[in-house]
C-alpha positions in Angstrom: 86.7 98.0 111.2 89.3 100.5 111.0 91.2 101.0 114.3 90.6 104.6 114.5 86.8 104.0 114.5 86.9 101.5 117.1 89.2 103.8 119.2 86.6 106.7 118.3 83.1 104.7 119.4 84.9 103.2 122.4 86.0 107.3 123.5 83.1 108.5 122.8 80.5 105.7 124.4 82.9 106.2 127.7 82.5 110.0 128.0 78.6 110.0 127.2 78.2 107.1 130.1 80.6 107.9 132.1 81.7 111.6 131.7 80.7 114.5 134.0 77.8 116.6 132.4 78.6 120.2 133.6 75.2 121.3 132.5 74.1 124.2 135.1 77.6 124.9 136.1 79.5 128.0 135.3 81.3 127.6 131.6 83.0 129.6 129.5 81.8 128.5 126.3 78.5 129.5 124.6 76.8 128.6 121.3 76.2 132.1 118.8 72.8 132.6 120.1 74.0 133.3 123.7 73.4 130.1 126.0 75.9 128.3 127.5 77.8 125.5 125.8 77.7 122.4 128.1 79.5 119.4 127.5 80.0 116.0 128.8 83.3 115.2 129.5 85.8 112.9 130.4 89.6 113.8 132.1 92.9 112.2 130.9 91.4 110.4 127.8 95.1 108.5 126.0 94.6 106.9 122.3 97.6 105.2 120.7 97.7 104.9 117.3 100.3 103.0 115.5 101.3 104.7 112.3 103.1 101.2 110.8 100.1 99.4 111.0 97.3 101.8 109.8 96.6 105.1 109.0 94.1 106.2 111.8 91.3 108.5 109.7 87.5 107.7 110.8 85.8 105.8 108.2 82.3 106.5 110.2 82.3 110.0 108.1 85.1 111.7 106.6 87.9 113.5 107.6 89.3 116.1 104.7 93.3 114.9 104.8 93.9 117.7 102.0 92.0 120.9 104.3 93.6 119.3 107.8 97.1 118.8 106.2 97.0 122.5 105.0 96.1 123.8 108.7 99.2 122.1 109.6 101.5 123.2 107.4 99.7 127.0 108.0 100.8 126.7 111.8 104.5 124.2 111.5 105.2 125.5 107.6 104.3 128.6 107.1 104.3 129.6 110.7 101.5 131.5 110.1 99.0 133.5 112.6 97.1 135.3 109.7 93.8 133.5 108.1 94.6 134.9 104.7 97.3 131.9 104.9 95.2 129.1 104.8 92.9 127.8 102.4 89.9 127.4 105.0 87.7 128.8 106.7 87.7 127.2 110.2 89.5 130.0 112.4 87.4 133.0 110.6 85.3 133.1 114.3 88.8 133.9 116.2 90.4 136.5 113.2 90.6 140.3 113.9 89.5 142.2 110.7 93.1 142.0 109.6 93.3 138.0 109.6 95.5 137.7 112.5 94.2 135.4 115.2 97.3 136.8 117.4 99.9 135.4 119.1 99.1 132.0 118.9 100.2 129.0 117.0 102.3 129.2 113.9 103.4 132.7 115.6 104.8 130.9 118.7 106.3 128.2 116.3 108.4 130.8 114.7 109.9 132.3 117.7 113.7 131.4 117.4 115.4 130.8 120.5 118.9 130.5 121.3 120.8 127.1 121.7 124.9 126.8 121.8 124.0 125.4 118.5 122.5 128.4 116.8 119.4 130.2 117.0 116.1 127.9 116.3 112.5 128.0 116.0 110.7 124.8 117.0 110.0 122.9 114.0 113.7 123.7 112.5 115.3 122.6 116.3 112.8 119.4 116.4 114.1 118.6 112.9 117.7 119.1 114.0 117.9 117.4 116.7 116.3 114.3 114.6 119.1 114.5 112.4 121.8 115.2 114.9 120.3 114.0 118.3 117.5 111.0 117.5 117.9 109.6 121.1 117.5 112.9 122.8 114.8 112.8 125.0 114.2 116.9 125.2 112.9 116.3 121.6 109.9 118.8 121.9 108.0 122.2 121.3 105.2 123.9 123.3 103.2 126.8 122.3 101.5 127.6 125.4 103.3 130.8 126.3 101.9 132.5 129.4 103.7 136.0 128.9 101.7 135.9 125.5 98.3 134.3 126.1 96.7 137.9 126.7 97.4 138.3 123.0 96.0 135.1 121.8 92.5 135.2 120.0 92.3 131.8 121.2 94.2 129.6 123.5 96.2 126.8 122.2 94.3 123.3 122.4 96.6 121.1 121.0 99.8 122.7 122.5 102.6 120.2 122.9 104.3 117.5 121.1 107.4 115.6 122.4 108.9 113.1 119.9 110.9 110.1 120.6 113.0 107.2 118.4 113.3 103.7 118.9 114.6 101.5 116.5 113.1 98.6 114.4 114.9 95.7 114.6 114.0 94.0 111.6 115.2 97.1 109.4 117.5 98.8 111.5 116.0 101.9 110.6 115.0 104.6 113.9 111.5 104.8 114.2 109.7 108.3 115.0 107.1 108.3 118.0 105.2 111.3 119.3 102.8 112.6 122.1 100.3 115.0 121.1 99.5 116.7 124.5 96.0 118.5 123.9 94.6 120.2 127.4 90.7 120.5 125.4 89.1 118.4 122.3 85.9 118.8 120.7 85.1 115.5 120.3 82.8 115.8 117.3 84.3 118.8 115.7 87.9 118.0 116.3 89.2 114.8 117.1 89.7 112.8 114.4 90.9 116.2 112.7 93.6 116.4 115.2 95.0 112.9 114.9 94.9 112.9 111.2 97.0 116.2 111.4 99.8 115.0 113.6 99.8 111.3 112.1 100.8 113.3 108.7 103.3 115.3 111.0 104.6 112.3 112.3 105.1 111.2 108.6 106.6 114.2 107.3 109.0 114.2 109.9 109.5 110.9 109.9 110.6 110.9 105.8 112.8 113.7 106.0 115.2 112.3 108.7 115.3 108.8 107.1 113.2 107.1 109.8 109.8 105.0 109.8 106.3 106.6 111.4 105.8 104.6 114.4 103.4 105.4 117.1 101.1 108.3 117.7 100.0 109.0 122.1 97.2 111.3 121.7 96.8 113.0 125.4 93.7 114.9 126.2 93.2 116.6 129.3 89.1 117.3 128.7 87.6 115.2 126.1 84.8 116.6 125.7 81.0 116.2 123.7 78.9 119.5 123.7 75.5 119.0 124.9 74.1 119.5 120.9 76.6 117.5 119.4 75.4 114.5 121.6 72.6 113.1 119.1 75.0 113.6 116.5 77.4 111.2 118.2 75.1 109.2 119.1 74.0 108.8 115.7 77.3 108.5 114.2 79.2 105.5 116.2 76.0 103.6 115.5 76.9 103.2 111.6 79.0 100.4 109.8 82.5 101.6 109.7 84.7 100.6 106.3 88.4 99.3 106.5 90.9 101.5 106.8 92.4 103.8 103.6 96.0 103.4 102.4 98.0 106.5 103.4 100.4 108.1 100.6 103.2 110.5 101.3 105.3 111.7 98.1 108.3 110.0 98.2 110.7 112.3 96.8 109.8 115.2 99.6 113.6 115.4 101.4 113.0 118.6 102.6 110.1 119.4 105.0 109.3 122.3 103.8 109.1 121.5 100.0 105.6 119.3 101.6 102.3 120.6 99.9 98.6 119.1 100.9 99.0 117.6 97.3 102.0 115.2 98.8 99.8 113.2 101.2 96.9 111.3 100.1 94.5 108.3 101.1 94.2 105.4 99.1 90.4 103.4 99.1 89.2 105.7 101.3 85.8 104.4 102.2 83.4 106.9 104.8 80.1 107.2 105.8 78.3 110.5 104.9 79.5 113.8 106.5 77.8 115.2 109.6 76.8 118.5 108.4 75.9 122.3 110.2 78.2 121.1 113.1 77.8 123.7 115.8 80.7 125.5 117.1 80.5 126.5 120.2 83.1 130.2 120.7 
């Protein structure tokens, strides 16, 4: 069994037994036709996932590495905020009629900001400081910008990642750790999504300032499982999970931004078959 499925049945059997159900309460959420969306959910969920030992992508259905790795290039790349940027359809429900979802995400990551250093945006200072600073510990960028959530189609989920090097002492080499703070998760829509997208991050950043991927702290504030996902969960930890796949990052990519979706790939990738019409709840 692949470790990210057994993480993922283990999460997921602990917030359906265990969680608070919040039908009847007052929620935000609803589901297109109106009525609420209530979840089942379970605070301060932590998964570690070590990136030396396997790649974590769920074998119990598939995760798309190609579409998820092009989301998070469209946000830490591209800085984007328009939908016309990325090659999917997933943040169509959030888009004015111009494609912008606002000022959120790859907007807020292309903010420069001044340091005695120069003037950064996140992604170029995180990938500074991991060339000039690796044992800094105010390694870190955060998207959740009060003055400019009023402007933001949608809040930031995963808002916060804080990266940190040790060093391996067989190789010598510095080894690149994150935390991937998330204050709300979709269990079923969104999850395994997320970690595959900052495991690649991890990667990426990891190649292009000579160091090794070591471990990935996912931190979610509400884990949560939507009250119509639940048979769908249900149904899907109950399956036969495969080993996990081989992950494959170009090796000749120095510069992070020369990264496509094309330079990360999954080797023997065994998964069960996708869960399909997915409700989103907006």
């Amino acid at each position: 069994m692949a470790y990210a499925d057994e993480v993922f049945i283990k999460m997921c059997r602990d917030i359906i037994d265990n969680g608070t159900d919040t039908k009847g309460e007052k929620v935000r959420p609803h589901w297109p036709d109106g009525t609420p969306a209530y979840t089942i959910k379970k605070f301060g969920v932590v998964n570690r996932y070590d990136l030396r030992k396997e790649f974590p992508a769920l074998t119990l259905r598939k995760t798309s590495l190609k579409l998820a790795t092009d989301e998070l290039l469209w946000i830490w790349q591209k800085k984007s905020n328009n939908i016309h940027d990325l090659n999917s359809h997933i943040w169509d429900e959030w888009a004015d009629e111009e494609g912008s979802i606002g000022k959120a995400y790859g907007y807020q990551m292309g903010i420069k900001h001044h340091y005695k250093e120069g003037d950064f945006d996140m992604p170029d200072r995180v990938l500074y400081d991991l060339k000039n600073n690796p044992y800094s510990r105010r390694i870190m960028t955060n998207i959740y910008t009060f003055a400019d959530l009023s402007e933001m189609n949608l809040y930031p989920c995963a808002y916060s990642m804080t990266f940190n090097c040790t060093k391996d002492e067989e190789s010598g080499k510095l080894v690149l750790n994150a935390i991937l703070n998330q204050r709300s998760n979709d269990v079923l829509a969104a999850n395994n999504w997320n970690v595959v997208q900052y495991a690649v991050l991890v990667h990426m950043f990891a190649q292009v300032s000579g160091m090794i991927a070591g471990e990935l702290v996912h931190v979610i504030a509400d884990a949560h499982i939507y009250d119509r996902h639940v048979p769908m969960i249900e149904e899907l930890i109950k399956r036969e999970p495969y080993p996990a796949p081989k992950f494959w990052i170009n090796p000749e990519i120095k510069d992070f931004y020369d990264f496509t979706p094309d330079d990360v790939k999954l080797i023997d990738y065994q998964a069960g078959e996708q869960i399909k019409n997915i409700p989103i709840a907006i």
